[in-house]
Each structure stands twice: as structure tokens, then as C-alpha cells.
DSSP file (Angstrom, degrees, kcal/mol; ACC not computed):
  #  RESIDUE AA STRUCTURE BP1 BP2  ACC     N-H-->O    O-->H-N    N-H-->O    O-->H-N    TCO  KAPPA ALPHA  PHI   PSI    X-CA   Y-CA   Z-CA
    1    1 A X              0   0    0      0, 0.0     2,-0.2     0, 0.0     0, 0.0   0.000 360.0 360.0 360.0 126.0    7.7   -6.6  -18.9
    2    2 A X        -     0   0    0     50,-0.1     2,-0.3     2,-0.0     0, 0.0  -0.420 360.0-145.4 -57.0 131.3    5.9   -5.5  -22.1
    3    3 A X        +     0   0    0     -2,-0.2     2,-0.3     2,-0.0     0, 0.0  -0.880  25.5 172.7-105.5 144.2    8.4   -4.0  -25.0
    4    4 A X        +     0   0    0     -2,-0.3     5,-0.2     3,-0.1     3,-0.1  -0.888  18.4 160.3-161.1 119.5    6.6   -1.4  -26.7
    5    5 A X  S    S+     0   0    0     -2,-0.3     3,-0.1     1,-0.1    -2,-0.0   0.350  70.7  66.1-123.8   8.9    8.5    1.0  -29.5
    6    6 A X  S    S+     0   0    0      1,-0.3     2,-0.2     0, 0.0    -1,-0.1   0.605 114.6   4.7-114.2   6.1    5.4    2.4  -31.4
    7    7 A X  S    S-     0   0    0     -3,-0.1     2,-0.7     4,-0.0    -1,-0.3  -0.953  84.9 -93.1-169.5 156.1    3.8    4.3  -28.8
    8    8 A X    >>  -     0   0    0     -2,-0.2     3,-2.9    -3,-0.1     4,-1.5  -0.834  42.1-110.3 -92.5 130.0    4.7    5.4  -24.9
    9    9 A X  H 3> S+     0   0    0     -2,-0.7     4,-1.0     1,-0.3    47,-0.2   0.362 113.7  48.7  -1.0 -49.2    3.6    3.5  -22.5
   10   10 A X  H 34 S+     0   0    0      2,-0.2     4,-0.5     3,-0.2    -1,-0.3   0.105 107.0  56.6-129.0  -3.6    1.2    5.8  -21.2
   11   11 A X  H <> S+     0   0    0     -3,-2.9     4,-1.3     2,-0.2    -2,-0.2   0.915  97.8  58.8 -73.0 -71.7   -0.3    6.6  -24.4
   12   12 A X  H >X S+     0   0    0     -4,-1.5     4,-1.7     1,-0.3     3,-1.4   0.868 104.8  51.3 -39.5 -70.9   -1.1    3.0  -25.3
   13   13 A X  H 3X>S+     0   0    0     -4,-1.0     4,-1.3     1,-0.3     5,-0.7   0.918 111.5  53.4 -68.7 -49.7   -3.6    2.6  -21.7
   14   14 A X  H 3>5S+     0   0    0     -4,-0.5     4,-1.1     1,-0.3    -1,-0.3   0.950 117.6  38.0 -54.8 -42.3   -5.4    6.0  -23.1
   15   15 A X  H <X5S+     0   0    0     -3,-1.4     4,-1.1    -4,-1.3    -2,-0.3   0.856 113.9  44.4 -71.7 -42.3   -5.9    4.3  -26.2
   16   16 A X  H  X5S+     0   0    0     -4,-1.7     4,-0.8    -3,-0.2    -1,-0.2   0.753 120.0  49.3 -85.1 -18.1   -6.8    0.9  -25.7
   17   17 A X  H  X5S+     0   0    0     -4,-1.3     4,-0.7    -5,-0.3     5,-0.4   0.788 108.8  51.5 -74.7 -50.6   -9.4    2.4  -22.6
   18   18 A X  H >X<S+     0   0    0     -4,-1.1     3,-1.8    -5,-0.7     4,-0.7   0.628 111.2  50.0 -63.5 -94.6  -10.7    4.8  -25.1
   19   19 A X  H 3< S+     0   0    0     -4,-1.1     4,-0.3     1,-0.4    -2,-0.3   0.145 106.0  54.1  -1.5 -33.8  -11.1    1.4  -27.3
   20   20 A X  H 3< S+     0   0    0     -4,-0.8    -1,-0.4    -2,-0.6    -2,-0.2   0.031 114.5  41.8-109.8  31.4  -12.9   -0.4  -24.6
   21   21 A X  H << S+     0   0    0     -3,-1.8    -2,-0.2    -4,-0.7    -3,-0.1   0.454 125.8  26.7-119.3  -9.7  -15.4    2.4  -24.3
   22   22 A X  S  < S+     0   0    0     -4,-0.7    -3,-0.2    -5,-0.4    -2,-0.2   0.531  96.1  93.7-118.1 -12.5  -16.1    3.3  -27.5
   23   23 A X        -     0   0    0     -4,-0.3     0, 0.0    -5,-0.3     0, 0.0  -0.659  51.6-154.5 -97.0 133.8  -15.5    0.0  -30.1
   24   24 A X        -     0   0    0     -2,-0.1    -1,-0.1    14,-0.0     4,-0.1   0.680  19.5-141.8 -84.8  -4.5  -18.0   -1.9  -30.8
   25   25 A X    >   +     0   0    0     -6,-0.1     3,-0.6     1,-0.1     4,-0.4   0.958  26.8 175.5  54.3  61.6  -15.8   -4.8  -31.5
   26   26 A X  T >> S+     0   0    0      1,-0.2     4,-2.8     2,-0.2     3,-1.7   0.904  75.7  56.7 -33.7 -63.1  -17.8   -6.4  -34.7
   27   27 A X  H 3>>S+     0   0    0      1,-0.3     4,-1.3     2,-0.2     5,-0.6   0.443  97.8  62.8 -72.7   1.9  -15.3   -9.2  -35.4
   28   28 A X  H <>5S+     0   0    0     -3,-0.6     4,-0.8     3,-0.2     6,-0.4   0.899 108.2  38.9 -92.5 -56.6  -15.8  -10.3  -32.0
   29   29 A X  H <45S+     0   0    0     -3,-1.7     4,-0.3    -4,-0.4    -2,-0.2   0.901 131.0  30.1 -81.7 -70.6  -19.5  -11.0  -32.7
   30   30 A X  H  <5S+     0   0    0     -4,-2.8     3,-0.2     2,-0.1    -3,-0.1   0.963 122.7  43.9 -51.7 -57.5  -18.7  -12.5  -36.4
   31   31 A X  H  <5S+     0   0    0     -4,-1.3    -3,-0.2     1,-0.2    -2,-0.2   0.868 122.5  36.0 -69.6 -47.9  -15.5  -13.9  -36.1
   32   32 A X  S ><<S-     0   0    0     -4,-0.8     3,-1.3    -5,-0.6     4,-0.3   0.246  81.0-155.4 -99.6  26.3  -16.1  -15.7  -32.6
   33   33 A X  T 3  S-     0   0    0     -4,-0.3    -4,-0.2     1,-0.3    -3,-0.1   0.612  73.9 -36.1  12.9  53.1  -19.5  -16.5  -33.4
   34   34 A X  T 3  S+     0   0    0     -6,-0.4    -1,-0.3     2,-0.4    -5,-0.1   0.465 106.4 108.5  97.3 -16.4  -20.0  -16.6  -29.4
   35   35 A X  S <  S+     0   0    0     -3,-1.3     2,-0.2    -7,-0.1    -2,-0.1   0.038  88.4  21.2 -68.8  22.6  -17.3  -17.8  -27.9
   36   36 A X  S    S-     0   0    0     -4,-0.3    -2,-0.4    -8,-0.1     2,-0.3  -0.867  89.1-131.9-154.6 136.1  -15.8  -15.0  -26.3
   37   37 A X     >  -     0   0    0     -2,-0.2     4,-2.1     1,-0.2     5,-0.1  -0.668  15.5-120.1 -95.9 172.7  -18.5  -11.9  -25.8
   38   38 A X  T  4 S+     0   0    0     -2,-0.3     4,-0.4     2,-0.3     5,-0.4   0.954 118.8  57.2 -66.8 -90.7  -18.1   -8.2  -26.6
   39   39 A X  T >> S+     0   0    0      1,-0.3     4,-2.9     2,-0.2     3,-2.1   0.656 114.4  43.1 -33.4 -68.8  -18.7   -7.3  -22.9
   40   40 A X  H >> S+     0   0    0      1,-0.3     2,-2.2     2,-0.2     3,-2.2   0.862 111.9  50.0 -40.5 -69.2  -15.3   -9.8  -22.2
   41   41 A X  H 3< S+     0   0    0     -4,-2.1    -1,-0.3     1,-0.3    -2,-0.2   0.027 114.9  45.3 -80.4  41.0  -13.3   -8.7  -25.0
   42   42 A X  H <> S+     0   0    0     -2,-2.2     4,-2.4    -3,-2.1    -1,-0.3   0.293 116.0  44.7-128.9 -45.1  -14.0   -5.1  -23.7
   43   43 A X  H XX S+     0   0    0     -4,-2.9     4,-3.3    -3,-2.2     3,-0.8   0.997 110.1  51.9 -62.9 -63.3  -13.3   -6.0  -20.1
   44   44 A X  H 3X S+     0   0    0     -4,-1.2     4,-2.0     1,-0.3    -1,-0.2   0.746 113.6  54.4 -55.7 -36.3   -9.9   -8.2  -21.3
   45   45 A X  H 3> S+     0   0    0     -5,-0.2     4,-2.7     2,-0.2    -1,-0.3   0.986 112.3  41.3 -29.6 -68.9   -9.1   -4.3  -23.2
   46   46 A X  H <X S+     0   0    0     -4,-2.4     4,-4.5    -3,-0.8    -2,-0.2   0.876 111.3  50.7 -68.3 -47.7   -9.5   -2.8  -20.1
   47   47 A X  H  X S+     0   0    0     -4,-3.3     4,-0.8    -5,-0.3    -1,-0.2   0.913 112.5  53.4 -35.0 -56.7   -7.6   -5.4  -17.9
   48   48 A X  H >X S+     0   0    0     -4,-2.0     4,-1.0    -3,-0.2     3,-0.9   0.899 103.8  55.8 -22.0 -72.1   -4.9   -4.9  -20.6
   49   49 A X  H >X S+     0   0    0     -4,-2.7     3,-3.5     1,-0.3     4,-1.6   0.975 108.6  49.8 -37.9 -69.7   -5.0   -1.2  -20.0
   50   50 A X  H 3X S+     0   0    0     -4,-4.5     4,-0.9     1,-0.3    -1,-0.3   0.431 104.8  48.9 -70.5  -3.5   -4.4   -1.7  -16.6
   51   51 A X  H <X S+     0   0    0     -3,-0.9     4,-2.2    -4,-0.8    -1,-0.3   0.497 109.6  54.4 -38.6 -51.7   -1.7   -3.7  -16.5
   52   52 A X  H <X S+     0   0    0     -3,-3.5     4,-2.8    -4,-1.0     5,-0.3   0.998 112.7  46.1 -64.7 -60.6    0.1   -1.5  -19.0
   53   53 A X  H  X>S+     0   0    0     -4,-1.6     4,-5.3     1,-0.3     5,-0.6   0.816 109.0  56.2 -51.5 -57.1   -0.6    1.4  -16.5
   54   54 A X  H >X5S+     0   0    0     -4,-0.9     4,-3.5     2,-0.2     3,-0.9   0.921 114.9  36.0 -26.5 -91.3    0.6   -0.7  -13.4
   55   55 A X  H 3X>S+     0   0    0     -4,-2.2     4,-5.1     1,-0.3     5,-0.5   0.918 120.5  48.5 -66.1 -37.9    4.1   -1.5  -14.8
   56   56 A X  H 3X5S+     0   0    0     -4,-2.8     4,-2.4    -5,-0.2    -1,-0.3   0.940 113.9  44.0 -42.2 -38.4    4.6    2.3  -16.7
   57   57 A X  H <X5S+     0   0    0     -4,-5.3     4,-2.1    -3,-0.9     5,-0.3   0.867 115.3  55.4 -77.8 -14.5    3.5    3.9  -13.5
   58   58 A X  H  X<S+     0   0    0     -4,-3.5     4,-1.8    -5,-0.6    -2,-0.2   0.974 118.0  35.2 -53.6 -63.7    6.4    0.8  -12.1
   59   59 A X  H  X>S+     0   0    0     -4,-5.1     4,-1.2    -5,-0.3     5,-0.6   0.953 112.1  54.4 -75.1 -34.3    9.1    2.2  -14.4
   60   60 A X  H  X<S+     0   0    0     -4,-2.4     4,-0.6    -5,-0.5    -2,-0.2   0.776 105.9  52.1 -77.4 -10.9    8.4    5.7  -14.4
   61   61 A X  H  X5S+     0   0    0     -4,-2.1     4,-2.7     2,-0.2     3,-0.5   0.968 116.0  53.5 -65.9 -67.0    8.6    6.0  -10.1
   62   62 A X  H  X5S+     0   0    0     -4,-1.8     4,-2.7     1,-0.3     3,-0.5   0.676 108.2  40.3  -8.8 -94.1   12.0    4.1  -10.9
   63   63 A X  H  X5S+     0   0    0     -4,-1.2     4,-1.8     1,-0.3    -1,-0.3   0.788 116.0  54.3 -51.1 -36.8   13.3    6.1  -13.1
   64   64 A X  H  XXS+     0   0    0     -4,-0.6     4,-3.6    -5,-0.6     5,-0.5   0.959 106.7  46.7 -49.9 -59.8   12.2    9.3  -11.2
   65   65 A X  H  X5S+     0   0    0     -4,-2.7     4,-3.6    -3,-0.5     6,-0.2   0.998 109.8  51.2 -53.3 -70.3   13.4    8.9   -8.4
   66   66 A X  H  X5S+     0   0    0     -4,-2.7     4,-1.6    -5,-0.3    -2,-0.2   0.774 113.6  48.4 -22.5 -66.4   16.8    7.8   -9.5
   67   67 A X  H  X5S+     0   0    0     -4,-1.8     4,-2.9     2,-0.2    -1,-0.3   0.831 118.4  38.4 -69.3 -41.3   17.0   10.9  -11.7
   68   68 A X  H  X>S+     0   0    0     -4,-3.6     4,-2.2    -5,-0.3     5,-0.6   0.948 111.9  57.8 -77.8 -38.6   15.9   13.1   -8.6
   69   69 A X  H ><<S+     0   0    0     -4,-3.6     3,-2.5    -5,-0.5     4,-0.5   0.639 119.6  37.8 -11.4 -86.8   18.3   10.6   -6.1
   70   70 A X  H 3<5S+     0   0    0     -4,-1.6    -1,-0.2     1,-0.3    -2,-0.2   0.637 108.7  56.3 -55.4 -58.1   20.8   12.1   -8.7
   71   71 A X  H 3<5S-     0   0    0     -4,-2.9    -1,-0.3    -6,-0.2    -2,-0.2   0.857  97.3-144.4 -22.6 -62.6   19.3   15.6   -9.0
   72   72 A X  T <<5 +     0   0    0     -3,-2.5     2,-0.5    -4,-2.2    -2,-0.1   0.757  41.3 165.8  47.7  53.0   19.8   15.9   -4.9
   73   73 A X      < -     0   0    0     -5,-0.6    -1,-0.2    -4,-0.5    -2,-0.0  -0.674  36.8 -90.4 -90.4 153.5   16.7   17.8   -4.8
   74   74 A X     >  -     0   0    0     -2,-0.5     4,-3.6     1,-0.2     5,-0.2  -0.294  27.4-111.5 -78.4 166.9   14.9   18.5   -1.8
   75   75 A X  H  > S+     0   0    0      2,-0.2     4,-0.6     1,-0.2    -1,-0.2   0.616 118.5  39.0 -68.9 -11.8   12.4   16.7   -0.3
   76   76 A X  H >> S+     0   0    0      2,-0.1     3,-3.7     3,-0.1     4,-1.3   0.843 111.6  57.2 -79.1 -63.8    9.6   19.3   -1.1
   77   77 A X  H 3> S+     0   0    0      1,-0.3     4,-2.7     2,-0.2    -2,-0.2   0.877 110.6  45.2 -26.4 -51.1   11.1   19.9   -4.3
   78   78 A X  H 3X S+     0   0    0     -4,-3.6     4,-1.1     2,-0.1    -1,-0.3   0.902 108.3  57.3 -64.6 -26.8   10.5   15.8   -5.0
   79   79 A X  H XX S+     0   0    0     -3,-3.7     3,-1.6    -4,-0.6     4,-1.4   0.973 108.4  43.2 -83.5 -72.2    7.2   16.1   -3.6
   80   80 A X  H >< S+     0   0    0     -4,-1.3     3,-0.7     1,-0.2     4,-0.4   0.873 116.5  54.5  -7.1 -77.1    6.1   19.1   -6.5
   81   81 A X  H >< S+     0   0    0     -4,-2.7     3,-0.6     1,-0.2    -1,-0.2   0.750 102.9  49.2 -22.8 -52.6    7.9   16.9   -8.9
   82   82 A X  H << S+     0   0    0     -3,-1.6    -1,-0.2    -4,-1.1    -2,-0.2   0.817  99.5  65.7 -94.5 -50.1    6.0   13.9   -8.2
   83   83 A X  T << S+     0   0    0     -4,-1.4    -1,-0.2    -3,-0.7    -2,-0.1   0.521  89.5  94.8 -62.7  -7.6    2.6   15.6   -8.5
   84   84 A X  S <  S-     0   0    0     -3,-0.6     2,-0.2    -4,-0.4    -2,-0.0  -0.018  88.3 -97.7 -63.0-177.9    3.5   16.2  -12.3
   85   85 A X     >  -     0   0    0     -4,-0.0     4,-1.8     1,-0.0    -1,-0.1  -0.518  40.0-104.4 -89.2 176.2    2.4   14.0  -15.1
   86   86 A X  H  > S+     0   0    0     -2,-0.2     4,-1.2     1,-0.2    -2,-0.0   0.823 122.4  46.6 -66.5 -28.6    5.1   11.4  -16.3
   87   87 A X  H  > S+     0   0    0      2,-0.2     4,-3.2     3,-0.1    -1,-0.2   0.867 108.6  46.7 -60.2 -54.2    5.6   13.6  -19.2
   88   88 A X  H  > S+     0   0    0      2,-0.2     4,-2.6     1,-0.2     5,-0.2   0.927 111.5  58.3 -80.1 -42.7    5.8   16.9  -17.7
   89   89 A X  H  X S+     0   0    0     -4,-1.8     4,-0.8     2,-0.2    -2,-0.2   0.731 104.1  52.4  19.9-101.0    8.3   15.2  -15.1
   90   90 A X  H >X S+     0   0    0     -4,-1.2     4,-1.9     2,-0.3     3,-1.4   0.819 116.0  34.6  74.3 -94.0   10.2   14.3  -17.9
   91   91 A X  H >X S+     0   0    0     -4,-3.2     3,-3.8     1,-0.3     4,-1.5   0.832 112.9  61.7 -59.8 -67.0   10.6   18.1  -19.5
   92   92 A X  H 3X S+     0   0    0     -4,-2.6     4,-1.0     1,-0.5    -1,-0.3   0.603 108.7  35.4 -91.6 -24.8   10.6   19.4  -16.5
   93   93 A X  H <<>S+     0   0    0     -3,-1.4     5,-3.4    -4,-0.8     6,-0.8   0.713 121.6  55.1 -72.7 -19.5   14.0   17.5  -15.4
   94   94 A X  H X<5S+     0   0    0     -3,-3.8     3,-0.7    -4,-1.9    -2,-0.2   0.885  99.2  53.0 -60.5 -60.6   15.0   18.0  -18.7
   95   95 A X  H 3<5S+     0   0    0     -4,-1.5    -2,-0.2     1,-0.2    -1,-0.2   0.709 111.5  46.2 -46.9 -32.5   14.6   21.5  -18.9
   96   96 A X  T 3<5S-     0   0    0     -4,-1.0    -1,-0.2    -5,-0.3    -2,-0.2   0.310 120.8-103.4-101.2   8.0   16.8   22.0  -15.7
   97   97 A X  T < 5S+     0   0    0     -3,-0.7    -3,-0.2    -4,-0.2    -2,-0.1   0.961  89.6 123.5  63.8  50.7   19.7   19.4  -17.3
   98   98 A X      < +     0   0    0     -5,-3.4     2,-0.3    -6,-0.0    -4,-0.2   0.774  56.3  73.1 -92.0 -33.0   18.5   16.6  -14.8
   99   99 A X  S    S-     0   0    0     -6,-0.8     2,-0.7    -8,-0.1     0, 0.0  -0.632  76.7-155.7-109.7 106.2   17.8   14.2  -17.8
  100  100 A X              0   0    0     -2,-0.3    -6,-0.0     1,-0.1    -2,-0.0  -0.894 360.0 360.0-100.5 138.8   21.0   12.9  -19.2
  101  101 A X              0   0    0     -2,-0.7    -1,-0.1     0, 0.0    -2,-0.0   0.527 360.0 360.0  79.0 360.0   21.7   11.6  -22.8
């Protein structure tokens, strides 16, 4: 598992994706005079990305569930839920005092 305290999870893979579609990744081209190419170190970004996404989207069913487990909402009610972003999720159990501490 990746520790990550300067950004959410789900942030990060917008940003490093946005990064391997827009950077042109210079230092790649200077620095590694050829032993790695742009097009790899754009792919190995993207790889990155998806990795991150994988084990965020990993924890955040966890924790979701638990918190509706906890909730004892119904099973439509979970299904609504679930169609949310991780974020809005998040406020929206929050908002109802699902979210403790």
C-alpha cells in the first residue's frame, strides 16, 4: 500500500494522468540521454496512475461499505450511494452523521 499525506488518493491519478498527457518530459530526453524513452516514461506515469486508482478505489469500497454496514441502510439506498463519487460519498454520509470522528 502507497502512504500518501500531500494529496488524496484520487487526486494524485487525475494529476499524474493529466501529466502523462500533457508533459513533455525534457529531462527524460537530456538527462537519460536514451535509455528510457518519453513514450515509456509516459506509459510508466500512466501505469502509476492506475495502480494508485486500483488500491484507492480498494480502500474506498472498504471503507464504504463498512460505514454503510454501520449506517444499516437499505439496499437501494447503498445502491444510490455507490453511484456517487468517492468524495460526494464521503459528504454525503457525513452530512447525515454516518462519518464518525
Amino acid at each position: 500500500m502507497i502512504k500518501i499525506s500531500a494529496l488524496p488518493k484520487e487526486t494524485l491519478v487525475e494529476l499524474l494522468l493529466f501529466m502523462a498527457e500533457n508533459e513533455s518530459f525534457p529531462s527524460v530526453e537530456r538527462e537519460l540521454k536514451g535509455s528510457i524513452s518519453v513514450d515509456d516514461a509516459k506509459q510508466a506515469v500512466r501505469e502509476l496512475a492506475m495502480a494508485l486508482a486500483r488500491e484507492e478505489q480498494g480502500e474506498r469500497d472498504t471503507s464504504v461499505a463498512s460505514m454503510l454496514k454501520e449506517a444499516g441502510l437499505t439496499p437501494k439506498a447503498r445502491k444510490i450511494v455507490s453511484a456517487l463519487s468517492s468524495r460526494e460519498e464521503r459528504a454525503l454520509l457525513d452530512a447525515f452523521g454516518f462519518i464518525r470522528g
